[in-house]
DOKE-155381 format. One record per residue: chain; residue number from 1; x, y, z of N, C-alpha, C in turn; residue in one letter. Coordinates in pm, whole numbers, plus 50000, padded with zeros to 5 digits. Each point is the difference from the previous one (the first is absolute). Layout:
N
unit,pos,n_X,n_Y,n_Z,ca_X,ca_Y,ca_Z,c_X,c_Y,c_Z,code
A,NUM,X,Y,Z,X,Y,Z,X,Y,Z,A;
...
end
This chain:
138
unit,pos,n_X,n_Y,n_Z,ca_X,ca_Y,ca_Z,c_X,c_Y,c_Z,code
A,1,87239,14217,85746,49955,50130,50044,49881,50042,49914,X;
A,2,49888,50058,50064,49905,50005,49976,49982,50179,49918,X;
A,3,49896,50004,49946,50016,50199,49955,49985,50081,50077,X;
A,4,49963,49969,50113,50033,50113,50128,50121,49943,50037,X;
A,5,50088,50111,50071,50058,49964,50086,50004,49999,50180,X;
A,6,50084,49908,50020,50010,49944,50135,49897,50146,50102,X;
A,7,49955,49936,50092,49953,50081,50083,50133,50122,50119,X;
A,8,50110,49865,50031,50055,50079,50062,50108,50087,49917,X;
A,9,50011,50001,49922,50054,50095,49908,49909,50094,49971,X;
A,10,49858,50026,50001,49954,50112,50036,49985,50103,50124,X;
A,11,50003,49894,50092,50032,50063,50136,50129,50034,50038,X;
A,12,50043,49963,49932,50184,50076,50025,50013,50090,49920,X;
A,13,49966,50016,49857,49993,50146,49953,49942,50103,50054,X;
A,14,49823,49956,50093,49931,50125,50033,50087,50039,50142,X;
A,15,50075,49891,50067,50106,50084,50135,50114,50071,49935,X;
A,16,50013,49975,49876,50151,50081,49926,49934,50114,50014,X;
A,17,49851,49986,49970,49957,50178,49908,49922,50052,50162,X;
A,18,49967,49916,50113,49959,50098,50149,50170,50032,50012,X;
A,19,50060,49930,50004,50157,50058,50062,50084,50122,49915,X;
A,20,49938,49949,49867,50050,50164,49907,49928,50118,50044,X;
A,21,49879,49964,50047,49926,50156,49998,49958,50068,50136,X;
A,22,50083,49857,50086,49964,50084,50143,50160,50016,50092,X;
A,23,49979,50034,50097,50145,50021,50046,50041,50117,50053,X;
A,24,50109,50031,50086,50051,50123,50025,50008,50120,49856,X;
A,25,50042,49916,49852,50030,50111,49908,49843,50005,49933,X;
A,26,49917,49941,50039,49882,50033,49898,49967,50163,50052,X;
A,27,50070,50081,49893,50022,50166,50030,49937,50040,49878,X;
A,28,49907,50165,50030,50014,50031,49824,50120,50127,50044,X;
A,29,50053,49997,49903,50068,50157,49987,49919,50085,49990,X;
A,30,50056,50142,50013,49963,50078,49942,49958,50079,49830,X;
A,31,49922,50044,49966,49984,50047,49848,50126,50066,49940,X;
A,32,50076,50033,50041,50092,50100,50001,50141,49927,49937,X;
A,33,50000,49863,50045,50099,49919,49995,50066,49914,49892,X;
A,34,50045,49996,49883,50017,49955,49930,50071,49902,49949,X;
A,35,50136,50001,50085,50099,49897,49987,50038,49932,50121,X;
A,36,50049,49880,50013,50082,49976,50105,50134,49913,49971,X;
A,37,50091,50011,50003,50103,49949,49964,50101,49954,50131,X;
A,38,50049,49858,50024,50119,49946,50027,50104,49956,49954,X;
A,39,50103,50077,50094,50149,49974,49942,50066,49908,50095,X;
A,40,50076,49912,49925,50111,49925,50114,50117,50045,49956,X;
A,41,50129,49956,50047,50102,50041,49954,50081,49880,49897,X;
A,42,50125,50013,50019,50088,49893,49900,49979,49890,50042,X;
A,43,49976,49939,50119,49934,49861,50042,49860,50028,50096,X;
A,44,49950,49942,49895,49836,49977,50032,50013,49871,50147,X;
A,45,50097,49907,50040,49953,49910,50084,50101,50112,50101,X;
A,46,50064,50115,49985,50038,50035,50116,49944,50032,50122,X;
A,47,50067,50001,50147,49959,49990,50090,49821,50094,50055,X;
A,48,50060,50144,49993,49928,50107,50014,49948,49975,49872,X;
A,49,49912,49926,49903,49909,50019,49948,49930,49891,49999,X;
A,50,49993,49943,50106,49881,49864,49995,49876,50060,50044,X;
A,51,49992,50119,50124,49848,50043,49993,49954,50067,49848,X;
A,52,50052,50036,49947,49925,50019,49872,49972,49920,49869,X;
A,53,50085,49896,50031,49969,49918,49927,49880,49885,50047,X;
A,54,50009,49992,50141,49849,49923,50070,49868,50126,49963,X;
A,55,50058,50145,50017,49852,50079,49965,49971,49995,49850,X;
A,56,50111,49961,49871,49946,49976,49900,49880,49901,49966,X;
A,57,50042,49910,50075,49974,49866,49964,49827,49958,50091,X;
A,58,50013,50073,50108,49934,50009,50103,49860,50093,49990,X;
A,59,50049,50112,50002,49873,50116,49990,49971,50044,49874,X;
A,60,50123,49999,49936,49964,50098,49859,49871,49931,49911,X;
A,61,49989,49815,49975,49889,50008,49943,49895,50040,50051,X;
A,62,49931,49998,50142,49902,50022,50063,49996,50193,49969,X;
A,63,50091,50057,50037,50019,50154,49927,49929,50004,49841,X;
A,64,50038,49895,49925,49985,50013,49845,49892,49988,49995,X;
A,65,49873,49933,50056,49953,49856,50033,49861,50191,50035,X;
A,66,50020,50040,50066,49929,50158,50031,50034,50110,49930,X;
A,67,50059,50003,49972,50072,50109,49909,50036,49963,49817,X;
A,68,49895,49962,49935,50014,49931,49893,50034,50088,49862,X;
A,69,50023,50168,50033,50031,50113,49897,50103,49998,50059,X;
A,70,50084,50016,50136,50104,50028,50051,50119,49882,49888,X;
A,71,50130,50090,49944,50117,49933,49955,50147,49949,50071,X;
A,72,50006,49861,50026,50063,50004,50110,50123,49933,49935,X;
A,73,50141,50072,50036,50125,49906,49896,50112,49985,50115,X;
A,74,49999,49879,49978,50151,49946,50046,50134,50008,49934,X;
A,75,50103,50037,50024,50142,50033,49955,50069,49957,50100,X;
A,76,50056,49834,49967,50091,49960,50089,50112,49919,49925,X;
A,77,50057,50114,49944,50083,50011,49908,50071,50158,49959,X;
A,78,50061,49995,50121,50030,50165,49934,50080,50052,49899,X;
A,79,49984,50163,49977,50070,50064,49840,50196,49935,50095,X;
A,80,50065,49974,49868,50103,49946,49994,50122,50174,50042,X;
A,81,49951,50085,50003,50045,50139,50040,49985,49950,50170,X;
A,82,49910,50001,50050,49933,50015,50105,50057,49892,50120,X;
A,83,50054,49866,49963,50023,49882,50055,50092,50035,50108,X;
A,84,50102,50069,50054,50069,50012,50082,49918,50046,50113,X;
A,85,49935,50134,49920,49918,50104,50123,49848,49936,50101,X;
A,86,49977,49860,49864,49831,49909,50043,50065,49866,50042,X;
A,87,50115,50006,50114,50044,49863,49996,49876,49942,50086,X;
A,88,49946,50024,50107,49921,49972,50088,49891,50093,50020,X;
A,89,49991,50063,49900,49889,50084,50012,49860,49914,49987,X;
A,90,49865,50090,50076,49892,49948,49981,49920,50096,50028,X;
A,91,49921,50063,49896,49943,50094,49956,49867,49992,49980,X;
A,92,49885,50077,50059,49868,50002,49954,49971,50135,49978,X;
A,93,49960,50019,49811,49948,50116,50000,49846,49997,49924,X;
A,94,49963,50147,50039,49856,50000,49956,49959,50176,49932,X;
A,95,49981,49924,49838,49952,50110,49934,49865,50087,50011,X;
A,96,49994,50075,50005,49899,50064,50005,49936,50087,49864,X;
A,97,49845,50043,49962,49982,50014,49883,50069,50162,49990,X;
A,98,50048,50096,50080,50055,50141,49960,50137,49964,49982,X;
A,99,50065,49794,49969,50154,50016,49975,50069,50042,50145,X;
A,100,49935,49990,50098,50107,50014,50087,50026,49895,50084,X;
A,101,50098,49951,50100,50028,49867,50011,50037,50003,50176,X;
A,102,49909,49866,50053,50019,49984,50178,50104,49900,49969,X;
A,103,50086,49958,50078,50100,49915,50014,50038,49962,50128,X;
A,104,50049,49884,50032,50052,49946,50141,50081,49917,49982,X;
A,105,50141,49994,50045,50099,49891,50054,49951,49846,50084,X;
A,106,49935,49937,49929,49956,49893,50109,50103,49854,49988,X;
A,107,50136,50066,49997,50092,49919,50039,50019,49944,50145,X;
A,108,49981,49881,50036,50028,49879,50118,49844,50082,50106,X;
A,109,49889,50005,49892,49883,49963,50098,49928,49911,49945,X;
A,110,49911,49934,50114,49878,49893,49953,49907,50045,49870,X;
A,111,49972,49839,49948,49863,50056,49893,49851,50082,50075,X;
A,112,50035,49970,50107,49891,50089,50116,50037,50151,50002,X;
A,113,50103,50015,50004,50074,50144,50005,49939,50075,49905,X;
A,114,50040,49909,49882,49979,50082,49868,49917,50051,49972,X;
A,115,49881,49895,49983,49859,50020,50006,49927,50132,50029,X;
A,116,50046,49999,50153,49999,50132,50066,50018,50110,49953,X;
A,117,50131,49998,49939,50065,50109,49953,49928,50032,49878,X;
A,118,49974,49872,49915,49948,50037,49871,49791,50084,50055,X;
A,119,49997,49943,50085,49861,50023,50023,49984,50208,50044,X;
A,120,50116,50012,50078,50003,50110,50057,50061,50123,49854,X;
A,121,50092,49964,49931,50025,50037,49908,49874,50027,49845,X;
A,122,49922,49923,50025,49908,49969,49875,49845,50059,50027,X;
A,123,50008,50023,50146,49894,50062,50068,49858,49898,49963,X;
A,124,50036,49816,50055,49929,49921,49963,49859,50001,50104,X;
A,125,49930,49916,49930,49870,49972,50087,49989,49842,50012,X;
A,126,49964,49943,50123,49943,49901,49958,49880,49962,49973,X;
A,127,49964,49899,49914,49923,49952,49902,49894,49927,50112,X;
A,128,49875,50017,50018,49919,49991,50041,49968,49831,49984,X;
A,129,49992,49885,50091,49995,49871,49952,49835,50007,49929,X;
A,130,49904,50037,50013,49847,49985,49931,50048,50043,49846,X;
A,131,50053,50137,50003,50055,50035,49844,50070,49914,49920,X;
A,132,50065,49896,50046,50109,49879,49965,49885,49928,49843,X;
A,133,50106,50010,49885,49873,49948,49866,50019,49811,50047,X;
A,134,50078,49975,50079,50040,49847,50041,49882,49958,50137,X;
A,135,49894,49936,49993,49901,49951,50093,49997,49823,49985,X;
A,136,50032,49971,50104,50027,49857,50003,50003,49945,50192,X;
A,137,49917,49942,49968,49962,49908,50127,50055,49812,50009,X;
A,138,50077,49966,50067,50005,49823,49992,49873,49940,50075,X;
end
């Protein structure tokens, strides 16, 4: 191996970084918005929480990916008080900077659902593809 590397290993990173920055979630939030936090309950592979675990995995970097001040935490592991009441729970909430908090039940919907929800909740925009800092042609 030579001191560059392989060519197609560059072209598969620059489709990692068009597919991170474009997409249904390439959203900005709003200024206003400060946190966003997901909860699962006592089993993370339970039924009613696979759409949020596909929107973790799925949208949230492309979310992060635009939103690079926004703090975003996962808790899929709940308080040991709490475990009876979060058996199947699946929770999206969103802080705001006056401390006050949007929330939604997005138990047994799609990572499409969510999205939605998080978009309508967060009062998102989408991200203009020319504005995209990712420009790449094959």
């Amino acid at each position: 191996m030579g001191v560059f590397p392989k060519q197609s290993r560059i072209k598969h990173q620059m489709a990692q970084m068009v597919k991170l920055s474009t997409g249904p979630a390439a959203v900005k939030v709003e200024p206003t918005i400060q946190k966003v936090k997901l909860v699962f309950g006592e089993q993370a592979d339970h039924p009613t929480q696979t759409g949020l675990k596909q929107f973790w995995h799925e949208y949230l970097p492309t979310i992060k990916f635009h939103n690079i001040d926004l703090t975003i935490k996962v808790n899929d592991k709940p308080n040991p008080r709490q475990r009876k009441k979060a058996e199947g729970a699946a929770m999206l909430y969103i802080k705001t900077v006056d401390h006050k908090f949007r929330k939604a039940d997005v138990r047994d919907q799609s990572p499409e659902q969510i999205l939605q929800t998080f978009i309508e909740l967060s009062k998102a925009q989408s991200v203009d593809i020319t504005e995209s800092p990712v420009k790449w042609s094959p």
